[in-house]
Backbone as a ProteinNet text record, in pm:
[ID]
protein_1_A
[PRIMARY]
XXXXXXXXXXXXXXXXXXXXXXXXXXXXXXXXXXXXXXXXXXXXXXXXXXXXXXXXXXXXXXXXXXXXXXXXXXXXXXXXXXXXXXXXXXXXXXXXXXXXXXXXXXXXXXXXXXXXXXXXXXXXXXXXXXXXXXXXXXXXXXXXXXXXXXXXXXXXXXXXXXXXXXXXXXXXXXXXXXXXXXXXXXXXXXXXXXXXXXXXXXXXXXXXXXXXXXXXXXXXXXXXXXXXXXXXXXXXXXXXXXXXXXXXXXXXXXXXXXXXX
[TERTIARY]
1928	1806.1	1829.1	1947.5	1946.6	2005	2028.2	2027.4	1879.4	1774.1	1676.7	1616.3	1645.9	1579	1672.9	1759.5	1841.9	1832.4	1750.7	1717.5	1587.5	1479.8	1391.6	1380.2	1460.3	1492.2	1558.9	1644.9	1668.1	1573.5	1504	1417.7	1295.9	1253.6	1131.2	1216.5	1312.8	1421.7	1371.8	1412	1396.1	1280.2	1142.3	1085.8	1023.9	1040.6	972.7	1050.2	1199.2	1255	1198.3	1179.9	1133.2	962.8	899	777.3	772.8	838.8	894.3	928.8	1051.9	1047.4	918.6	861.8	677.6	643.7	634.6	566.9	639	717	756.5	736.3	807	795.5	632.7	548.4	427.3	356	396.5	329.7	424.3	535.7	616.9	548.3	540.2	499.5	349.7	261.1	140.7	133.6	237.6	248.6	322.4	461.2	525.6	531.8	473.2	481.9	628.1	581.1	659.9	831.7	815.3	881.7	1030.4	936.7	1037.1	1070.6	1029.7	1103	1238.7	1307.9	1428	1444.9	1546.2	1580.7	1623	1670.1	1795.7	1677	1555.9	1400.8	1347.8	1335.5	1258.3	1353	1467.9	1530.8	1566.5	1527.8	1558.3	1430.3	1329.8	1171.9	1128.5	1200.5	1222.9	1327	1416.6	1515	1630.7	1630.3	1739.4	1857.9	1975.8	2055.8	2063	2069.1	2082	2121	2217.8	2299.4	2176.7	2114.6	2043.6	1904	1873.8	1758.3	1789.2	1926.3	1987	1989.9	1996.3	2023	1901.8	1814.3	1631.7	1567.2	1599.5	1553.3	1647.1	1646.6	1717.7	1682.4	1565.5	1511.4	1402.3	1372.1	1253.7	1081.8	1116.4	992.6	935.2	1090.9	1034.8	1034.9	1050.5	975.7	865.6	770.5	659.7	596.6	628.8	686.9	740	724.2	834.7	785.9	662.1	633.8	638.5	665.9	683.5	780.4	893.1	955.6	954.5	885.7	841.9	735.1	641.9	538.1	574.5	681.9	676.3	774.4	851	908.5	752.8	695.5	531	476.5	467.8	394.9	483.1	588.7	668.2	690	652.1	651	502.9	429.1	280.5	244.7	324.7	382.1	496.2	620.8	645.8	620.2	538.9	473.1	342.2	271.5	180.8	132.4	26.4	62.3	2.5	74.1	19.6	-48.6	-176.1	-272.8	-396.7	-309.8	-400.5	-400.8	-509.3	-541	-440.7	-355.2	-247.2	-288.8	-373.4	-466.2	-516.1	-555.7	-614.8	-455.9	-379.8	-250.6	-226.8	-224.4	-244.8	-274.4	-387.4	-514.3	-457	-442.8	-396.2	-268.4	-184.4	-53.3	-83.1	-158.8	-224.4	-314.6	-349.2	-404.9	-315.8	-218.5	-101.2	-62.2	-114	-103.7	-183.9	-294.5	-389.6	-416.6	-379.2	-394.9	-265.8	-138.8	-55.2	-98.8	-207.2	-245.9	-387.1	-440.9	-585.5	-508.8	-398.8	-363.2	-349.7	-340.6	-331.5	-436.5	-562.6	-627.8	-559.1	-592.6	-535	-413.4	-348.5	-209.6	-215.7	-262.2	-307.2	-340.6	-504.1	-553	-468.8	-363	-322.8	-222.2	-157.4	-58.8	-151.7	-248.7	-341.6	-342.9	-369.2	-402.8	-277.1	-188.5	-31.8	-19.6	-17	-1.8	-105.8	-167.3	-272.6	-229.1	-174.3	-87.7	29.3	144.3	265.8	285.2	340	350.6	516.3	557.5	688.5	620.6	565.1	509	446.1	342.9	262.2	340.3	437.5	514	561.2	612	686.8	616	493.5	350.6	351.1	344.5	335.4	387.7	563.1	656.5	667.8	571.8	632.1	517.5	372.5	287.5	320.2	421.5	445.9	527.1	585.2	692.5	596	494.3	388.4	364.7	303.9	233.8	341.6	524.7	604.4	621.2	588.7	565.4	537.2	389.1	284.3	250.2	324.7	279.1	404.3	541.6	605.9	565.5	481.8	429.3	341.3	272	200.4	250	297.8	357.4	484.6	467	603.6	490.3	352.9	292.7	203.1	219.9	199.6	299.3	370.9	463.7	466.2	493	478.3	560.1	649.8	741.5	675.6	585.8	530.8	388.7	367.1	258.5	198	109.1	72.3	-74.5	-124.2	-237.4	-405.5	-474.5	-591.8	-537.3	-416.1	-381.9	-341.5	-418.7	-430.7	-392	-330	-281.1	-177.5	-71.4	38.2	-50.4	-170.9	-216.6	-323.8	-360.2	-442.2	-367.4	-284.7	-147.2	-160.9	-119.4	-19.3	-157.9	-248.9	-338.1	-447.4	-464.5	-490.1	-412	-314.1	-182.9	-255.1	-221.3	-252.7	-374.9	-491.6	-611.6	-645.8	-582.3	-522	-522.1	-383.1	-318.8	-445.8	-491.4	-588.3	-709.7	-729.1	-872.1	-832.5	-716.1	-639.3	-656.4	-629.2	-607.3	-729.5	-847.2	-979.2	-1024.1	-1027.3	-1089.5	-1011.9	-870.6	-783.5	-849.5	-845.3	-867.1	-1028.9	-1087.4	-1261.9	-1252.9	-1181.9	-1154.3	-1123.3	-980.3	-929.8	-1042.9	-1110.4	-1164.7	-1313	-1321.2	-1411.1	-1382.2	-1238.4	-1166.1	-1132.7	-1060.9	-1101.8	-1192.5	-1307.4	-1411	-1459.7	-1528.1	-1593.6	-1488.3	-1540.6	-1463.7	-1414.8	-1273.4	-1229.2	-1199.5	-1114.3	-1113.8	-1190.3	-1299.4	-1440.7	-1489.9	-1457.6	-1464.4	-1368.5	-1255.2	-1149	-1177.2	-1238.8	-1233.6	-1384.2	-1446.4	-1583.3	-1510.2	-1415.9	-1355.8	-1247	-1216.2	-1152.8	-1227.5	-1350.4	-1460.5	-1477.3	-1504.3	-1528.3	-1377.9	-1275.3	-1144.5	-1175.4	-1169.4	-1160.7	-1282.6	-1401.6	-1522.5	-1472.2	-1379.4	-1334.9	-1251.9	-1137.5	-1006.1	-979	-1055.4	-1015.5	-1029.7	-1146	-1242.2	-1160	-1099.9	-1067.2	-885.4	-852.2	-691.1	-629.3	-543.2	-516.5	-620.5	-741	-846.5	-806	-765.6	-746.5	-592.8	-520	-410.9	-322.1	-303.7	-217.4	-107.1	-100.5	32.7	114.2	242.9	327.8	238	248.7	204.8	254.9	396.9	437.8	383.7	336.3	338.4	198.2	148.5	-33.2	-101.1	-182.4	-240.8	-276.9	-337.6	-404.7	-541.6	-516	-671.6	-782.4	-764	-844.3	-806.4	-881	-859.8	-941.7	-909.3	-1010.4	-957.5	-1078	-1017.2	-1127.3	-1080.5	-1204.7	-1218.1	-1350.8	-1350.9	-1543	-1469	-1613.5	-1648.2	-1563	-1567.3	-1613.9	-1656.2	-1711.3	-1591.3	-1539.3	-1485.9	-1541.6	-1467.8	-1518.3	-1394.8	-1444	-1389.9	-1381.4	-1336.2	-1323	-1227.7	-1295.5	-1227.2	-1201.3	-1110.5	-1096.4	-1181.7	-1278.7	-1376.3	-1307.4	-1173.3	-1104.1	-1081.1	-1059.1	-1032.4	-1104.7	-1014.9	-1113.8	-1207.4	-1294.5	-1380.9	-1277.3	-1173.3	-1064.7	-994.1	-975.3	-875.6	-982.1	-1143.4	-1162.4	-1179.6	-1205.3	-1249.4	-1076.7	-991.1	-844.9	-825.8	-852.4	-869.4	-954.5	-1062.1	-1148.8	-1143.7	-1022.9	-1011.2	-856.9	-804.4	-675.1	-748.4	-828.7	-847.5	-931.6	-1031.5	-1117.9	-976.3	-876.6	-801.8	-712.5	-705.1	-600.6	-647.8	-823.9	-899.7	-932.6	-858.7	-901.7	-1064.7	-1115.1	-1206.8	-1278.3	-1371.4	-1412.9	-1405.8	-1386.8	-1350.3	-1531.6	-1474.5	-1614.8	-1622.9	-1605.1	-1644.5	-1632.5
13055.8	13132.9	13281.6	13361.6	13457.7	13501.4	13392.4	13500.5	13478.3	13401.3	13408.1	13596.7	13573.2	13715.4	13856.2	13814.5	13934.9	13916.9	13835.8	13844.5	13926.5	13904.9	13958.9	14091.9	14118.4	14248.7	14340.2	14294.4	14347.4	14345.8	14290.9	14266.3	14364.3	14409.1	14458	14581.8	14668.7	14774.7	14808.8	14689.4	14739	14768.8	14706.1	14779.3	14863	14874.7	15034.1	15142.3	15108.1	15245.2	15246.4	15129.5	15131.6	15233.8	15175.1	15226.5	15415.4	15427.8	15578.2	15660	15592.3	15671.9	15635.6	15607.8	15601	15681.1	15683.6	15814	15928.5	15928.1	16075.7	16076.6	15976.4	16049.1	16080.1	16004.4	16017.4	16170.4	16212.2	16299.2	16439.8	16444	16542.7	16537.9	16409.1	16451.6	16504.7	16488	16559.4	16707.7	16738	16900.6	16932.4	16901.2	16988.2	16953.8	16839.2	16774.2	16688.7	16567.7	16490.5	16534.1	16620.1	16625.9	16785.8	16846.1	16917.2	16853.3	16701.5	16658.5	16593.7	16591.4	16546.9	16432.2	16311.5	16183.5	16240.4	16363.4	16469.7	16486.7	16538.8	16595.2	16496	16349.9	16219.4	16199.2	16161.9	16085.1	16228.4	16357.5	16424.9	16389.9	16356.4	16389.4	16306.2	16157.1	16050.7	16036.9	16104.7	16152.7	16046.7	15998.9	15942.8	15990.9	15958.3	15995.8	15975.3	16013.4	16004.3	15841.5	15812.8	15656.2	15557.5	15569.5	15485.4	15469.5	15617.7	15597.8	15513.2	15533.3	15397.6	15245.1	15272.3	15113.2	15046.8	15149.4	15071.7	15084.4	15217.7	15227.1	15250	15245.2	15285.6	15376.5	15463.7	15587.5	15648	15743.5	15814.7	15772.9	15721.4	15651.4	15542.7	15464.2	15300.7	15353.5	15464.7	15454.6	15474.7	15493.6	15457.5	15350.3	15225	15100.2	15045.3	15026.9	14935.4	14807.6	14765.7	14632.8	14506.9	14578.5	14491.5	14374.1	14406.4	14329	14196.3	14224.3	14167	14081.6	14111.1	14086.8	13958.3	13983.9	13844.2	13765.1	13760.4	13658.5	13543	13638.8	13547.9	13505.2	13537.3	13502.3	13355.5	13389	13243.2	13180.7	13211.9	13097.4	13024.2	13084.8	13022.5	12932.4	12943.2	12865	12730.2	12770	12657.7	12553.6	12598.7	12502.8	12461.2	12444.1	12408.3	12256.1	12201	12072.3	11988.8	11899	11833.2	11792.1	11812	11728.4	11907.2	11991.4	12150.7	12142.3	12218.1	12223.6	12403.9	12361.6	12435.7	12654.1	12626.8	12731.7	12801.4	12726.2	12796.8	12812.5	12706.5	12773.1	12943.7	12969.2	13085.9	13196	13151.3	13250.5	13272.6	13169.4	13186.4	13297	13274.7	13372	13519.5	13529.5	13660.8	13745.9	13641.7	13722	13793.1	13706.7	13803.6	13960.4	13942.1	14090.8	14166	14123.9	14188.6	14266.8	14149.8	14175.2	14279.3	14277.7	14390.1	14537.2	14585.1	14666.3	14709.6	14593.1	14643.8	14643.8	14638.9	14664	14753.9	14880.1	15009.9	15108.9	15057.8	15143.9	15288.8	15371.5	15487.7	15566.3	15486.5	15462.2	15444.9	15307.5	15236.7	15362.4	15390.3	15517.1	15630.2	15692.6	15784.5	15738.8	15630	15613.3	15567.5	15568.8	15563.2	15637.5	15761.2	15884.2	15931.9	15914.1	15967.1	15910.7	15786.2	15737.2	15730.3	15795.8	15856.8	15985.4	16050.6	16162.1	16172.9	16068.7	16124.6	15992.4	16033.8	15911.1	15841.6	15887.4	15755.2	15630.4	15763.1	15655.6	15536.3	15544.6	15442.9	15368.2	15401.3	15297.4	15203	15239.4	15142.5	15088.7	15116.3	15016.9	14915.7	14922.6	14870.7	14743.8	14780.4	14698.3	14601.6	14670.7	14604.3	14482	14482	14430.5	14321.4	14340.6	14262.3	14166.2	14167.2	14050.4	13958.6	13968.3	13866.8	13768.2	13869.3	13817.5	13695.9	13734.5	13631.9	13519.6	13528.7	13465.7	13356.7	13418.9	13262.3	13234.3	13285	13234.1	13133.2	13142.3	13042	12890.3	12918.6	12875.5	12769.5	12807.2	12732.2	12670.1	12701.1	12657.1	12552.5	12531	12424.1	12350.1	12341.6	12212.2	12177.6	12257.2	12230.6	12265.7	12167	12228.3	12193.2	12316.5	12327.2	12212.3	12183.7	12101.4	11986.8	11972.2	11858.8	11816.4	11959.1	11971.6	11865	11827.5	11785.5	11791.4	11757.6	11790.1	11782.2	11846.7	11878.3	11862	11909.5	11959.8	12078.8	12188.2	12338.4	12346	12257.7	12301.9	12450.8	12449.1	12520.9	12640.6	12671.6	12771.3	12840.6	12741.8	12764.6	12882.1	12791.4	12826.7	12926.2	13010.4	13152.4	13198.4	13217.2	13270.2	13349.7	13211.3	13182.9	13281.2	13257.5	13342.8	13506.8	13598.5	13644.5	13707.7	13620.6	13682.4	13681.7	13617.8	13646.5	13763.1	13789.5	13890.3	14057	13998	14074.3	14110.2	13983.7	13981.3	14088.9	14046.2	14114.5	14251.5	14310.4	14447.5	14510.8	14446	14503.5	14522.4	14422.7	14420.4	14574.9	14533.3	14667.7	14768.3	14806.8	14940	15013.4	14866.5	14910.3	14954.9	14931.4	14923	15026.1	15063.2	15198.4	15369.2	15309.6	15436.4	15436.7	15338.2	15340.7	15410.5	15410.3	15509	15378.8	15270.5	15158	15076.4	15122.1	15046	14882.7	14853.6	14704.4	14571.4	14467.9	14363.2	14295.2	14353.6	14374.1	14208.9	14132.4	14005.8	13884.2	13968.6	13859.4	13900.6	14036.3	14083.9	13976.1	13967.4	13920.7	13763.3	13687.7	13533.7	13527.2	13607.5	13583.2	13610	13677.3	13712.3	13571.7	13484.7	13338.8	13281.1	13275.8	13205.1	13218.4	13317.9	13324.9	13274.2	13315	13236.7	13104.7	13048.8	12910.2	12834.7	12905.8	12875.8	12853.8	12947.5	12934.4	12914.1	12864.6	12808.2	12715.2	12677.4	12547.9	12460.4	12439.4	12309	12220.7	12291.3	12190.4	12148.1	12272.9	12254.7	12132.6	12059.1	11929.8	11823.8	11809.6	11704.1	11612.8	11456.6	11366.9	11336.8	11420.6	11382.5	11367.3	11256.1	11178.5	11111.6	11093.9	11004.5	11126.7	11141.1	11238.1	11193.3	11297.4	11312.7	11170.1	11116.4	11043.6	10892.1	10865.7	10753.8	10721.2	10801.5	10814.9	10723.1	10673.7	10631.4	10687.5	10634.7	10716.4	10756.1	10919.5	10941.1	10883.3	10830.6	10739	10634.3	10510.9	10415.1	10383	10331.1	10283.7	10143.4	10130	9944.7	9948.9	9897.9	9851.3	9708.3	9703.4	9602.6	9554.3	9493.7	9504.4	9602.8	9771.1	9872.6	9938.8	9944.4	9975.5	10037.3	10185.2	10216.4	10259.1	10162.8	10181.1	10290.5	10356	10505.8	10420.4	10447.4	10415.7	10513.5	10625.7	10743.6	10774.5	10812.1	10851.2	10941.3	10939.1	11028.1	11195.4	11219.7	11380.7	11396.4	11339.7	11325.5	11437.6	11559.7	11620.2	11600.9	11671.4	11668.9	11625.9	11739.3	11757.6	11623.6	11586.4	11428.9	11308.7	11293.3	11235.3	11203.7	11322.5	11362.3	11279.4	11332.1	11332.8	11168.2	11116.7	10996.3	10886	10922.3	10860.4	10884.3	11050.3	11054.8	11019.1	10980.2	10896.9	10760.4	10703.5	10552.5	10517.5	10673	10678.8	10646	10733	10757.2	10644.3	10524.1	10445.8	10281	10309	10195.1	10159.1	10036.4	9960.2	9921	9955	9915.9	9785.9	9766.5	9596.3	9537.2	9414.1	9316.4	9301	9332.1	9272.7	9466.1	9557	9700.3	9739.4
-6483.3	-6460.6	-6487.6	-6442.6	-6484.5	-6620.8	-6682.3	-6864.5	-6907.1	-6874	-6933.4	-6890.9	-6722	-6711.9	-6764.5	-6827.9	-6865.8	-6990.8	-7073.2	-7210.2	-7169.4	-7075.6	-7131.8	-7065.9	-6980.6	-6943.6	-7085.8	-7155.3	-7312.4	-7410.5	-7393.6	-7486.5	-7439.1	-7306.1	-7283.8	-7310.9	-7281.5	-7275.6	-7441.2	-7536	-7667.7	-7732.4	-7685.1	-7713.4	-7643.2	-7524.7	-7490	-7570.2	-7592.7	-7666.4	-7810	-7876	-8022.6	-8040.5	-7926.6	-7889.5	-7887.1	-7780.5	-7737.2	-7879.5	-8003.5	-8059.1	-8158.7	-8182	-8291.5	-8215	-8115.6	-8034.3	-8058.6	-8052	-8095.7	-8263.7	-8304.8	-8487.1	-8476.7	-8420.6	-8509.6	-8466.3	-8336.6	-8287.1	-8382.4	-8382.5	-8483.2	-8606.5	-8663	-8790.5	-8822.3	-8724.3	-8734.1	-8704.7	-8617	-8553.4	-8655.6	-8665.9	-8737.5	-8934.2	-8963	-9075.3	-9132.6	-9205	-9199.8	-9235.5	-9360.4	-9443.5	-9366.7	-9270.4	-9168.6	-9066.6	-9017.5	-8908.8	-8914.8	-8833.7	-8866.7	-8763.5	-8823.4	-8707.6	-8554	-8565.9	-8446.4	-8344.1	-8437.2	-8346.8	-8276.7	-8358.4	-8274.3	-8171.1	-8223.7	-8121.6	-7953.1	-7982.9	-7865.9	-7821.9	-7905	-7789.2	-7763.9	-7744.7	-7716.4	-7550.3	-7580	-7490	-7506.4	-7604.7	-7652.1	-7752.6	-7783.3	-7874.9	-7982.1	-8110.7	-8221.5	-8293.4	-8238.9	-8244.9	-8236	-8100.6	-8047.4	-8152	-8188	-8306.6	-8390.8	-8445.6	-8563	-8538.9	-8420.3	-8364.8	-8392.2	-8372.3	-8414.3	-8525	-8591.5	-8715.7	-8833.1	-8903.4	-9065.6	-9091.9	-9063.5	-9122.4	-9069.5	-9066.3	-9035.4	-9056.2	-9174.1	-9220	-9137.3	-9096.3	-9072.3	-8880.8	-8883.7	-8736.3	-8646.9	-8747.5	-8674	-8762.6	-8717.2	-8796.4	-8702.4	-8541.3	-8484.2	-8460.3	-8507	-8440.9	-8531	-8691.1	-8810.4	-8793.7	-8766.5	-8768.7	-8630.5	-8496.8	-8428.3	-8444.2	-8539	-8590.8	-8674.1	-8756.9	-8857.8	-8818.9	-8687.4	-8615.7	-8574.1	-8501.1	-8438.5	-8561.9	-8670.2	-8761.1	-8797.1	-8827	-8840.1	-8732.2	-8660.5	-8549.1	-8548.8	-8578.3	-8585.7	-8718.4	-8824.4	-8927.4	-8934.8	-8806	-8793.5	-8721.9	-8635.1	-8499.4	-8586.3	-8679.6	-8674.8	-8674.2	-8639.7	-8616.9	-8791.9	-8763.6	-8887.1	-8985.6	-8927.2	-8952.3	-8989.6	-8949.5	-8945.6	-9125.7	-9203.3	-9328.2	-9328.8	-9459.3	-9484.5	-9476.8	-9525.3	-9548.8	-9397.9	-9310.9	-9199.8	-9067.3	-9149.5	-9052.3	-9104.4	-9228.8	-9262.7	-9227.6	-9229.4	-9142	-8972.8	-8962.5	-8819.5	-8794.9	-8882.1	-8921.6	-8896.9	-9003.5	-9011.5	-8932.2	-8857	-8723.6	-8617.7	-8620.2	-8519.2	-8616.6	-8717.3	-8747.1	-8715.6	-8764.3	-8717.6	-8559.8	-8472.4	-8364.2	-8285.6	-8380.9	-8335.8	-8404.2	-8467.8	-8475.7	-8390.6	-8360.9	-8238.3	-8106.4	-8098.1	-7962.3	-7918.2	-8008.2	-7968.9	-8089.1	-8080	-8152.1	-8157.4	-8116.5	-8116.3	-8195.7	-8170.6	-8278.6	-8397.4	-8414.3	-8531.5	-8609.5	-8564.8	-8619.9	-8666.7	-8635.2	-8614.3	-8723.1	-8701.9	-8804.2	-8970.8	-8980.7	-9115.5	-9126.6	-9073	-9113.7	-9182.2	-9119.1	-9147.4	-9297.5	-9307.4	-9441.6	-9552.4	-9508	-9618.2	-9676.7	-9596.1	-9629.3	-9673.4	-9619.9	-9686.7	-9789.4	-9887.3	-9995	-9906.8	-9913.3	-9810.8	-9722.9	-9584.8	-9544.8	-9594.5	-9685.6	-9735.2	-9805.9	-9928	-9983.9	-9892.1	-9731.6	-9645.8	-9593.2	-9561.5	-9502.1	-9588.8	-9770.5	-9865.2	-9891.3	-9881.1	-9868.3	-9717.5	-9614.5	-9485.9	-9547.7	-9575.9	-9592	-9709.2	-9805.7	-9935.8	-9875.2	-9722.7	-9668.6	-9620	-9576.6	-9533.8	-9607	-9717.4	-9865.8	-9889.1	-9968.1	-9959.9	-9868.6	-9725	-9610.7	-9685.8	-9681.8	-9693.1	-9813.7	-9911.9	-10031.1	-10041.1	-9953.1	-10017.8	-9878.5	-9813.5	-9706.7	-9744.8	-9839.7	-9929.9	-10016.9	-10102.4	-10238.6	-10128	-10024.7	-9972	-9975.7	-9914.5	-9929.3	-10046.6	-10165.6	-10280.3	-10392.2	-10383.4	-10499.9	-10612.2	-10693.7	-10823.3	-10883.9	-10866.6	-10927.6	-10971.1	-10880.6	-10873.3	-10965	-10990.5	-11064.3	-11195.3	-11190.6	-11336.4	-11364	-11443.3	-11528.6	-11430.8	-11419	-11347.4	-11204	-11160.9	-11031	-11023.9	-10979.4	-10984.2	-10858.6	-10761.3	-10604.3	-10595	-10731.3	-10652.8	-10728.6	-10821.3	-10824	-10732.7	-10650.3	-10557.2	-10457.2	-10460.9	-10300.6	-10320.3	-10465.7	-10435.7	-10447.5	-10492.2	-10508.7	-10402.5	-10302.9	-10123.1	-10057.7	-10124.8	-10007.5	-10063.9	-10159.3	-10190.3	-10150.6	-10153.2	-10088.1	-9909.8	-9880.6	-9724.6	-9656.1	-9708.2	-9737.9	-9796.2	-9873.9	-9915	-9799.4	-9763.2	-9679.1	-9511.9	-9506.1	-9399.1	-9448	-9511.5	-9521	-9528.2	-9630.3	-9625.6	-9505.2	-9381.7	-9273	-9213.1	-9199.8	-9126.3	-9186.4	-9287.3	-9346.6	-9240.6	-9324.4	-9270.4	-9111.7	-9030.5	-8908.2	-8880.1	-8924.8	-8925.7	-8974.5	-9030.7	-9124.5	-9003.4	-8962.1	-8834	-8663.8	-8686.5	-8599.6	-8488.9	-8541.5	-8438.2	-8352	-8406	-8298.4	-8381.7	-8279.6	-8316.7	-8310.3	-8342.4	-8344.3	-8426.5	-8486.3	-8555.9	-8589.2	-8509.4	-8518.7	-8556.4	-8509.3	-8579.8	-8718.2	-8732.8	-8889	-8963.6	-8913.2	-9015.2	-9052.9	-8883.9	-8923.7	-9060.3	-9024.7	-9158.1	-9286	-9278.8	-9442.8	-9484.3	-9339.7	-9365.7	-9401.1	-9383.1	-9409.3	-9531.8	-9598.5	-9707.6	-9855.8	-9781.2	-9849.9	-9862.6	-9750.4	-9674.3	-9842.6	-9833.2	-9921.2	-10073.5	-10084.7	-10213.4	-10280	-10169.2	-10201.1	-10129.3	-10044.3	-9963.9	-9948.6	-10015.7	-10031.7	-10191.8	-10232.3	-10323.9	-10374.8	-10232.9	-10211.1	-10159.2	-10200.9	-10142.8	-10127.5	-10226.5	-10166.6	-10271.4	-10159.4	-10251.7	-10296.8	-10242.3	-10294.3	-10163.9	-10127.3	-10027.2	-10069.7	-10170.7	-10229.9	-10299.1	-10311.8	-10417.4	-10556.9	-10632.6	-10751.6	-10873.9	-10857	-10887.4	-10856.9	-10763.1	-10713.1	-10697.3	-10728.9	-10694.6	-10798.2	-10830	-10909	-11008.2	-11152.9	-11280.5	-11209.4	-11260.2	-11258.9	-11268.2	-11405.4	-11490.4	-11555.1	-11565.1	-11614.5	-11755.2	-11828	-11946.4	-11963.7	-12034.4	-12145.7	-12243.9	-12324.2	-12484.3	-12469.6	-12523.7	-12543.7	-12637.5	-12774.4	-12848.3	-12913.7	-12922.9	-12961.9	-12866.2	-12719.8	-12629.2	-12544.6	-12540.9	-12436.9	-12261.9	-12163.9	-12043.6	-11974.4	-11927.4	-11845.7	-11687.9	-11542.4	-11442.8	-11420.8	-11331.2	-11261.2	-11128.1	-11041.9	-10882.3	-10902.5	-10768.7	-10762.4	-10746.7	-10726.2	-10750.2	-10867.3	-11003.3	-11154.3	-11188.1	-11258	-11314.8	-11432	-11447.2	-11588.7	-11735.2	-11732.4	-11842.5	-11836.3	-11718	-11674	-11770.7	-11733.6	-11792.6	-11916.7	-11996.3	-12109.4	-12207	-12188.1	-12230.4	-12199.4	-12086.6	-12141.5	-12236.2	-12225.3	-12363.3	-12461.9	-12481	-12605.6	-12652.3	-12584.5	-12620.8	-12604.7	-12576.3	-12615.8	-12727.5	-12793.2	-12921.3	-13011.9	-12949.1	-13134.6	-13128.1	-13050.5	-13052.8	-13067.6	-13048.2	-13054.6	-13167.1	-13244.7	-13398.9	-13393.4	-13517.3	-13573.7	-13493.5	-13455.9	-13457.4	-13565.7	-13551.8	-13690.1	-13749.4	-13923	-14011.9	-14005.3	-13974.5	-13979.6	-14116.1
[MASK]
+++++++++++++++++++++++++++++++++++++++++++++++++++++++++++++++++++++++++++++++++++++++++++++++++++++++++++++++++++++++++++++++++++++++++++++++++++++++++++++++++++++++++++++++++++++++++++++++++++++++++++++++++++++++++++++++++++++++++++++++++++++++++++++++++++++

């Protein structure tokens, strides 16, 4: 019983100090500007030592930045717990809300740190990059339950995937932004699930429908037979247009003449 509470006694320790110094970088770099503050300045107005700033951050930049990396532990955890039978896409969504929601937790902040990275070009490149680890997240998140490898002809799944992932990712940031530039108000969360909605509308409905068997083992799209000069078509109702077409025209060019022609 007591290493559990002496884990989370370390663990609450780390981030109030991770916390403490964003509070200081962010408030330095608005008074005194980014580019005259120094790691020596946060970590004193923090009231911590120099060392200890290292222990949490790598740099000046990535510290007002402390919840990123906390952030995409929960995110993969909400990715590997998901249950089975959940449509690949809205585990996603679900992912991405724990981001979301580690930035409405402290409107104020949030705010404050947009502003910052609207201003200094560092900052924003590392917002950039923190935001491009997500994106990889769930695009290979996807592409595990559609894989390319597997790919073959009128199955656009593993292009769906990265694509989905991608606009996620996307839909996430539009909502944040709009949010932010609003100075934090409103409901930000219900902004974001209507912009799933609208993903969900256009990438989801035709991701994985129909395909329950490995690609290998599944049945022909389409079936044909001649007979009399008469080709008959018989398609799975998921077959695309192109699926059928490609088969009637491999049975035009391979079908002999009727006899007496």
């Amino acid at each position: 019983m007591s290493q559990p509470r002496s884990t989370a006694r370390t663990t609450a320790q780390r981030h109030r100090v991770r916390q403490e110094l964003a509070t200081a970088a962010m408030h330095l770099f608005s008074t005194k500007g980014y580019e005259a503050t120094t790691v020596d300045e946060i970590a004193a107005a923090a009231g911590v030592a120099r060392r200890t700033f290292f222990r949490h951050f790598r740099s000046k930049e990535e510290a007002i930045f402390p919840d990123h990396d906390d952030t995409l532990v929960r995110v993969q955890a909400v990715l590997d717990s998901a249950e089975q039978g959940e449509h690949p896409l809205d585990t996603v969504c679900r992912g991405i809300t724990e981001v979301l929601r580690m930035y409405a937790e402290s409107p104020e902040v949030s705010v404050e740190r947009y502003r910052l990275t609207r201003e200094v070009p560092a900052l924003r490149e590392h917002e950039i990059a923190s935001v491009a680890r997500y994106d990889r997240l769930f695009t290979r998140y996807l592409l595990g339950h559609f894989d390319e490898a597997a790919h073959r002809a009128g199955d656009d799944d593993p292009l769906l995937a990265e694509v989905a992932a991608s606009a996620v990712v996307a839909a996430h940031n539009h909502v944040l932004r709009r949010w932010l530039r609003a100075g934090g108000k409103g409901d930000v969360e219900a902004q974001l699930n209507h912009a799933f909605d609208v993903i969900r509308e256009t990438f989801g409905t035709g991701m994985g429908v129909g395909r329950t068997e490995p690609a290998a083992k599944a049945a022909p799209a389409v079936r044909e037979s001649r007979a009399g000069g008469v080709v008959v078509a018989v398609a799975r109702t998921d077959a695309s247009p192109a699926e059928v077409l490609r088969a009637i025209e491999k049975a035009l060019e391979t079908d002999e003449p009727p006899t007496g022609a």
